[in-house]
C-alpha positions in Angstrom: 31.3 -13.9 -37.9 29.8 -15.5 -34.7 33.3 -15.1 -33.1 32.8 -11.3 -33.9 29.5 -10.9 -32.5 30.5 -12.5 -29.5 33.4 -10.4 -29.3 31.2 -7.0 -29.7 28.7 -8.3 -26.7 31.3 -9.2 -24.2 33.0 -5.8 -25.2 29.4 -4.1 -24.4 29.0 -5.8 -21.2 32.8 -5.3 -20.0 33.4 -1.5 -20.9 31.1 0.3 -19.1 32.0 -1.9 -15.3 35.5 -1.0 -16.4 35.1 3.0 -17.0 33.1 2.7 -13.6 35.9 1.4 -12.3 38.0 4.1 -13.2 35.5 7.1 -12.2 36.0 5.5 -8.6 39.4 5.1 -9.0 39.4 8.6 -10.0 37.6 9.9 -6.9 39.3 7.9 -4.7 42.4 9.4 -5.1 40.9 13.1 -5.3 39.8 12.4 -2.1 42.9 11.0 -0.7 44.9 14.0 -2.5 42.7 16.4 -0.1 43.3 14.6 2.7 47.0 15.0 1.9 46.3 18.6 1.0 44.6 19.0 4.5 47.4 17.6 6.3 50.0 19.2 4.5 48.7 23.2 5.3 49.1 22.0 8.9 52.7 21.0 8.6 53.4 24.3 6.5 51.3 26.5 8.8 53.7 25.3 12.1 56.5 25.6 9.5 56.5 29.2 8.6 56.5 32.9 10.1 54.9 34.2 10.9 52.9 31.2 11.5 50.1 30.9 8.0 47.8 28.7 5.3 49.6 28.7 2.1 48.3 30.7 -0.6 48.2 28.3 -3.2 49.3 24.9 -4.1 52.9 26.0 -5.2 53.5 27.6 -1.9 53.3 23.8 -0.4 56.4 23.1 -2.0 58.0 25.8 -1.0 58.0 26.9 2.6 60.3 29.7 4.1 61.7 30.0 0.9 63.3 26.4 1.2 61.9 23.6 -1.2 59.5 21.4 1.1 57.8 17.9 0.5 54.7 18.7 1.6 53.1 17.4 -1.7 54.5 15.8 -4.8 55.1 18.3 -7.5 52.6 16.7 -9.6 49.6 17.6 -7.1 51.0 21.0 -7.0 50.8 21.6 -10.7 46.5 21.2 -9.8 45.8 17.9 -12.6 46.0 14.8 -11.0 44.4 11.3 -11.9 42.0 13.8 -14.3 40.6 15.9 -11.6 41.8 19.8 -11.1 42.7 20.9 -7.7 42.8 24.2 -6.1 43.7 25.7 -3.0 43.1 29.2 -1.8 44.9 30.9 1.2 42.4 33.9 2.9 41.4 36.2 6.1 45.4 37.7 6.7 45.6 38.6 10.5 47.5 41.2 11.5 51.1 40.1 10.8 50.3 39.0 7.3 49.3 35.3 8.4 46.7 33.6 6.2 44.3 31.9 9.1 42.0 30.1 6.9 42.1 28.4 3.5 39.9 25.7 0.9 40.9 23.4 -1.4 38.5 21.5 -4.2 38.8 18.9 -6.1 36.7 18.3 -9.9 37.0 16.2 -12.6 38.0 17.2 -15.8 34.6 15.8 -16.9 32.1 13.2 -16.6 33.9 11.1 -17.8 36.4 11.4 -15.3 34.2 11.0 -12.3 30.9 11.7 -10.8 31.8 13.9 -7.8 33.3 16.7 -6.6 34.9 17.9 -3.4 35.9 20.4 -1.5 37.8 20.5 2.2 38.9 23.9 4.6 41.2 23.8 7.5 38.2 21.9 9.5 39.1 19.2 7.4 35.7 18.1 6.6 35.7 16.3 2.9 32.3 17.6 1.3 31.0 16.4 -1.9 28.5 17.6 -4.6 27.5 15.4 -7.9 29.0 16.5 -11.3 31.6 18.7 -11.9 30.8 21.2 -8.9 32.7 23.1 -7.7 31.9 22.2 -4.0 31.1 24.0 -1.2 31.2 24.1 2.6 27.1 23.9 2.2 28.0 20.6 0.5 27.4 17.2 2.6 30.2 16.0 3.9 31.8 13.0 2.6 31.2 10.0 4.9 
């Protein structure tokens, strides 16, 4: 019986450092799949013409109309290490070009982490607390 109760207080002490762990965990790699997002609208925007964002995560995998590795195909479906991901194309110029686009980043809940982000083609990270969704208003990530 001792054992048990031994058992059930290292359990209480471990669990929560361990779910924090995964929260940052969680938000570290939202933040690194922006970064990735960031970097890869450049590489499609010199890839394509006329010369534009993409309008959506799908488009990075597709460029021209020839398959592209601009992100994994698991980043483009939008889940990822249990955040959701979006990216918006916007502001067509005159030959159709998308000049400007945004991304965020949220957890699937609370439990998933305690941020969330957003990034445009300045690529400046931004971050808000709980499930946002972020904004360029936002602080920036530092």
């Amino acid at each position: 019986m001792i054992v048990v109760a031994i058992i059930a207080i290292i359990m209480g002490i471990a669990l929560p450092n361990l779910l924090g762990a995964r929260k940052a965990a969680n938000e570290s790699s939202a933040i690194s799949s922006l970064r990735l997002i960031c970097t890869a609208c450049e590489q499609y925007r010199v890839s394509v013409i006329p010369n534009s964002y993409p309008a959506n995560l799908l488009a990075l995998t597709i460029a021209g109309g020839a398959p592209t590795d601009f992100i994994d195909n698991v980043l483009a479906t939008g889940v990822k290490a249990d955040y959701v991901f979006s990216l918006a194309g916007a502001n067509p110029n005159l030959v159709g070009g998308l000049t400007t686009w945004q991304a965020w980043a949220s957890p699937l809940s609370l439990a998933s982490g305690n941020r969330a982000f957003y990034v445009d083609q300045s690529g400046v990270i931004r971050q808000v607390p709980g499930l946002g969704p972020a904004a360029v208003t936002d602080s920036p990530l530092y």
